[in-house]
C-alpha positions as CSV (number, residue, x, y, z in Angstrom):
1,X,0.0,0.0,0.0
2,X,2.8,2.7,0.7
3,X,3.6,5.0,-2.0
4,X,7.4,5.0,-2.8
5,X,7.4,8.4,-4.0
6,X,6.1,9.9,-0.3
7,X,7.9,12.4,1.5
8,X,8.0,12.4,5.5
9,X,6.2,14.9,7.0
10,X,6.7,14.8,10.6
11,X,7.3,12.3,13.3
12,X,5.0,13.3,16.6
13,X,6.2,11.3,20.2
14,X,2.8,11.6,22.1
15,X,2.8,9.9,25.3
16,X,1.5,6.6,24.0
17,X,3.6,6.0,20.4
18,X,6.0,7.4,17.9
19,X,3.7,8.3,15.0
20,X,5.6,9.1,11.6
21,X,3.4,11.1,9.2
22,X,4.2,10.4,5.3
23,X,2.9,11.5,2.6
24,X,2.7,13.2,-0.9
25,X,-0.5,15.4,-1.0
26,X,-3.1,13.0,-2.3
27,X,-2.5,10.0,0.0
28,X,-1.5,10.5,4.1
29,X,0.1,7.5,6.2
30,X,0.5,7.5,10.0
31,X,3.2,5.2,10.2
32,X,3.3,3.1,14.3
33,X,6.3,0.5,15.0
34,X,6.7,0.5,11.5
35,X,3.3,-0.9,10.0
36,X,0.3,1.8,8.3
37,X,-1.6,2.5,11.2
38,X,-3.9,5.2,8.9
39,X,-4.3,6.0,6.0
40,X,-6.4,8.7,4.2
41,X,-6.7,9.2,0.1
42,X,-8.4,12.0,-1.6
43,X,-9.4,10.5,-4.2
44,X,-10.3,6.6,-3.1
45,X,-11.6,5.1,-0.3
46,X,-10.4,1.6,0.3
47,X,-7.2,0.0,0.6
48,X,-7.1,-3.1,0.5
49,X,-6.2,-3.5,4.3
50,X,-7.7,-4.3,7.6
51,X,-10.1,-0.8,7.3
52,X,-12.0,-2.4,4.3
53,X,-12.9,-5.1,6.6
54,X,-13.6,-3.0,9.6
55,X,-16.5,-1.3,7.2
56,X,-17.8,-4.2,6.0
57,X,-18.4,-5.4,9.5
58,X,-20.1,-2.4,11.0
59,X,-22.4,-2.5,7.3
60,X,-23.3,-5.9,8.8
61,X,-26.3,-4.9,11.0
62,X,-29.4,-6.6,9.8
63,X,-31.0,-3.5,9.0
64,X,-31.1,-1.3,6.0
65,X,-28.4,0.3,7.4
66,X,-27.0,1.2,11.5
67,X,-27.7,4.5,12.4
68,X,-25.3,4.5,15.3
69,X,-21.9,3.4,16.0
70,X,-19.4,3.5,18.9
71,X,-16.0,2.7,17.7
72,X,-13.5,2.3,20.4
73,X,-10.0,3.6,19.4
74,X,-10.1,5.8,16.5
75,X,-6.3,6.2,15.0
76,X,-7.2,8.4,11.7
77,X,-10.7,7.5,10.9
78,X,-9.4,5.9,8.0
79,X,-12.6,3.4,8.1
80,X,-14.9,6.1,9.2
81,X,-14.6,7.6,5.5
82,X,-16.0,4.4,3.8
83,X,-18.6,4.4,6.2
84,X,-19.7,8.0,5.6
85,X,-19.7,6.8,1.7
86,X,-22.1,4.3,1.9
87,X,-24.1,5.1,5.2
88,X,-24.1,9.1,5.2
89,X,-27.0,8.8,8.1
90,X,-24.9,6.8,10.3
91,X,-24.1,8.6,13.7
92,X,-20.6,7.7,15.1
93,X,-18.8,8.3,18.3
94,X,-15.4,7.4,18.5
95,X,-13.6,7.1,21.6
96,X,-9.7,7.8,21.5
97,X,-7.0,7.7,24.3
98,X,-4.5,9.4,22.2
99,X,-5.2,13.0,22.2
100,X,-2.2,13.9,20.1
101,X,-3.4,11.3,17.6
102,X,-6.7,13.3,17.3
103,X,-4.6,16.1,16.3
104,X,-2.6,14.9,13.7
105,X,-5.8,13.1,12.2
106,X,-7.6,16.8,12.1
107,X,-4.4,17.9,10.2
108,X,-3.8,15.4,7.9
109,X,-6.3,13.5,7.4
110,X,-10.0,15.9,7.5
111,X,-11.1,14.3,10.3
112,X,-13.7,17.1,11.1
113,X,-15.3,16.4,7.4
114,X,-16.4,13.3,9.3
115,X,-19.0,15.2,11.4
116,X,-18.2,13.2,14.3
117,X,-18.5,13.0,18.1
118,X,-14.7,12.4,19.4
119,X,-14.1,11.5,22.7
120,X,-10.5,11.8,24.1
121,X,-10.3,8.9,26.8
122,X,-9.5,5.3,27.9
123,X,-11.7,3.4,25.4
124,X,-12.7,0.9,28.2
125,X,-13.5,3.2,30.8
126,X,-15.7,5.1,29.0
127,X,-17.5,2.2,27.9
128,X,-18.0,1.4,31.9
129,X,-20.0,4.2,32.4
130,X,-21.9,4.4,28.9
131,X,-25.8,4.4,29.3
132,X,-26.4,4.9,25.6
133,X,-27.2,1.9,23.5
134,X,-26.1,1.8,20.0
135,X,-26.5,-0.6,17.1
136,X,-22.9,-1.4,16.8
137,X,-20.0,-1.2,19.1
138,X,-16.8,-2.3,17.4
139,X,-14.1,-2.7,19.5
140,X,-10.2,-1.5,17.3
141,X,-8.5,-1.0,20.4
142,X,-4.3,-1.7,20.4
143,X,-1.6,-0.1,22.6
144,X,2.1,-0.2,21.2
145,X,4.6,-1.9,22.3
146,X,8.7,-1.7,21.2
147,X,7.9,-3.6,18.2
148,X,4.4,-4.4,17.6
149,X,0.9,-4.1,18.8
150,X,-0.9,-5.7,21.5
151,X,-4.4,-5.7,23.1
152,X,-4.6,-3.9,26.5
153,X,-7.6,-6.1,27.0
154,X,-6.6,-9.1,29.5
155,X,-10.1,-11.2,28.4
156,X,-12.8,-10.2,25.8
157,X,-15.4,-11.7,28.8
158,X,-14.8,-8.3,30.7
159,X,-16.9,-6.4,28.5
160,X,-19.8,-8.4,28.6
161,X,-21.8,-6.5,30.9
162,X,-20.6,-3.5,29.1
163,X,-21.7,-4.7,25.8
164,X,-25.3,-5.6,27.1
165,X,-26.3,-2.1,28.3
166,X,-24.2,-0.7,25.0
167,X,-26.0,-2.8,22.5
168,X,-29.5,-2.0,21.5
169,X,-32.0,-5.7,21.3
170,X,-30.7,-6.1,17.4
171,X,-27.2,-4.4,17.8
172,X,-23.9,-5.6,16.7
173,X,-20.5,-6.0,18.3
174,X,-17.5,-6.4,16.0
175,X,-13.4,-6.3,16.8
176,X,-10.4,-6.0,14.5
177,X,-7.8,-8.8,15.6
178,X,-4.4,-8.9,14.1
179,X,-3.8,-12.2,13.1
180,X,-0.2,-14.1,12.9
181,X,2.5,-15.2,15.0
182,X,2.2,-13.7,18.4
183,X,-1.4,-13.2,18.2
184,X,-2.7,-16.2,17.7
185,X,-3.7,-16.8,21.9
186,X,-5.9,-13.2,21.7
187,X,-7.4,-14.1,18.4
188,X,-8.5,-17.7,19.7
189,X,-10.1,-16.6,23.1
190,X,-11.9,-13.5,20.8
191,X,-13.0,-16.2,18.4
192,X,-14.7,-18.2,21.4
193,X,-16.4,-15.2,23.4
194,X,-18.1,-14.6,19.9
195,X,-18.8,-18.2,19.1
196,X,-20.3,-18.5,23.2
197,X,-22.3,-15.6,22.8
198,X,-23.5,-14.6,19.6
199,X,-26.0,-16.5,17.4
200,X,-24.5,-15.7,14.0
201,X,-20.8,-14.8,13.6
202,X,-19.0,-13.7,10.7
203,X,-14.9,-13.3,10.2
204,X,-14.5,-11.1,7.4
205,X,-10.6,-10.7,5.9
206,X,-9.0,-8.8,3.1
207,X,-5.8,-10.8,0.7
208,X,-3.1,-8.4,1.4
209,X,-3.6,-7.8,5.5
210,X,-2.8,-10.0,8.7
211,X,-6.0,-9.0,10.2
212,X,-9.2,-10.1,10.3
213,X,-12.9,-8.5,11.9
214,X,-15.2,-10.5,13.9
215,X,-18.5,-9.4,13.9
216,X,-21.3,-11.2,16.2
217,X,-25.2,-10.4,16.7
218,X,-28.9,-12.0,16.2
219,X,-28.4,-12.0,12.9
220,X,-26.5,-10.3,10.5
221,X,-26.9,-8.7,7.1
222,X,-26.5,-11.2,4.3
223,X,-23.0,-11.6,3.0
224,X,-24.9,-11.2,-0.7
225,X,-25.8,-7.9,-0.1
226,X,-22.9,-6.3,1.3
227,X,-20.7,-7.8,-1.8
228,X,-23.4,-5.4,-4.5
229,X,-22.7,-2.3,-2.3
230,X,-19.3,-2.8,-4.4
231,X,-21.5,-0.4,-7.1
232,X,-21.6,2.2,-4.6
233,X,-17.9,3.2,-5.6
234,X,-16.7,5.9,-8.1
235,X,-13.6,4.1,-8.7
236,X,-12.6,0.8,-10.1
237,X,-9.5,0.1,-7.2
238,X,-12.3,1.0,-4.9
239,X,-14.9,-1.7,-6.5
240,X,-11.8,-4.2,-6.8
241,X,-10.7,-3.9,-3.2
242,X,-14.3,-4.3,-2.2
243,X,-15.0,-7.8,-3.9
244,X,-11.5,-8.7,-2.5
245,X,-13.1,-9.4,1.1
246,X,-13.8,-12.3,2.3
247,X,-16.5,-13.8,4.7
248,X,-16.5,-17.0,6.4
249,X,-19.5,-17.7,8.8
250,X,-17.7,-19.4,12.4
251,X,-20.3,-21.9,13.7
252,X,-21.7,-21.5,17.5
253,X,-21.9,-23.9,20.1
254,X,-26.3,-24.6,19.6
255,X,-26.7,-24.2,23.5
256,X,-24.3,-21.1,23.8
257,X,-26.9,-18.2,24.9
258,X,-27.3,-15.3,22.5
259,X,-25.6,-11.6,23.9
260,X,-28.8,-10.1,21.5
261,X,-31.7,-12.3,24.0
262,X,-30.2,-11.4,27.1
263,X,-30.5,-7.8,25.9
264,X,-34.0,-8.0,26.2
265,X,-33.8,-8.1,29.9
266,X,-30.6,-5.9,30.3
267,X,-31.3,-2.4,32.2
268,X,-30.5,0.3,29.8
């Protein structure tokens, strides 16, 4: 995905990475531990990466389309512009611990085109006290480490009392997991809290990334449809990079109770 030809901008030490800004005037990378940690294009949307996926999951929701989303962990919104492509009515709030990263995205990358509610704060922590329920809650949350990414999340189980006042009866939850070699333990125990408490669960993964998005709920949008919205793009790397992703439904255990019943009863 990185352009050979970009220039580096800046490099910005905040108090939780080292973020490296490159770019060329049409195309912007934020650049963590040396991986693409956001990316913004003026003149495409996708990118064949873990973001493509991350859209595709919150576009999941059995309805015509979510009209609310709380994304936890924002980096540049690089996802959030696909979204605003194909589901201008959907109203997100987007919860980031890195303040400094929220600044760079408002430079680089028109994150305030987004018309979005940005909350600077531990992701988890404000989902503790959240009393609004929303019809997806997707869960991109990774702290850096000397030389790669990790979850700061100890067990996906903790936010299950979080995720039943969060979640409306029919809501989604979703999660980006990098996948490969020193990942593999976080990705399995996410794969099983889905599988034990959703009744339909889809992974959905892109060729070119080492990352793939769980997304679990009653029910979720057929796979069909989300493959045509492919003719909602002006572009013909966008339409590509859209039929490049990949769904594969993971099967749940027939007794497991559903997270979207045990909303019924939740408090909200």
């Amino acid at each position: 995905m990185s352009n050979p030809h970009f220039k580096h901008l800046e490099t910005r030490q905040t108090a939780h990475q080292a973020v490296a800004v490159w770019g060329d005037g049409r195309e912007i990378e934020f650049r963590v531990t040396g991986a693409i940690h956001a990316w913004w294009g003026r003149d495409q949307f996708l990118t064949g990466l873990a973001w493509d996926a991350i859209a595709a999951g919150v576009l999941s929701h059995p309805g015509d389309a979510p009209r609310s989303l709380l994304m936890l962990g924002l980096g540049g919104g690089t996802s959030l512009r696909t979204l605003q492509h194909l589901c201008p009515q959907l109203n997100v709030t987007a919860v980031e611990i890195d303040p400094e990263m929220i600044a760079l995205a408002r430079r680089y990358m028109d994150l305030d085109a987004l018309g979005i509610e940005v909350v600077a704060g531990d992701a988890y922590a404000w989902l503790r006290t959240n009393r609004q329920a929303f019809d997806v809650v997707f869960d991109d949350v990774y702290g850096v480490t000397s030389s790669d990414v990790a979850r700061p999340l100890a067990s996906p189980e903790t936010l299950l009392p979080d995720l039943c006042r969060s979640l409306k009866p029919d809501g989604l939850f979703a999660a980006n997991l990098v996948t490969g070699p020193g990942h593999r333990r976080v990705q399995s125990e996410f794969r099983r809290f889905f599988r034990e408490n959703f009744e339909e669960v889809r992974s959905i993964t892109t060729p070119a990334s080492l990352n793939e998005c769980l997304v679990g709920g009653p029910r979720l949008r057929p796979w069909r449809q989300l493959r045509a919205l492919a003719q909602a793009f002006p572009s013909d790397a966008d339409y590509s990079y859209w039929r490049q992703l990949r769904a594969r439904c993971l099967a749940s255990p027939p007794s497991a109770p559903a997270l979207g019943e045990s909303l019924q009863a939740a408090p909200m």
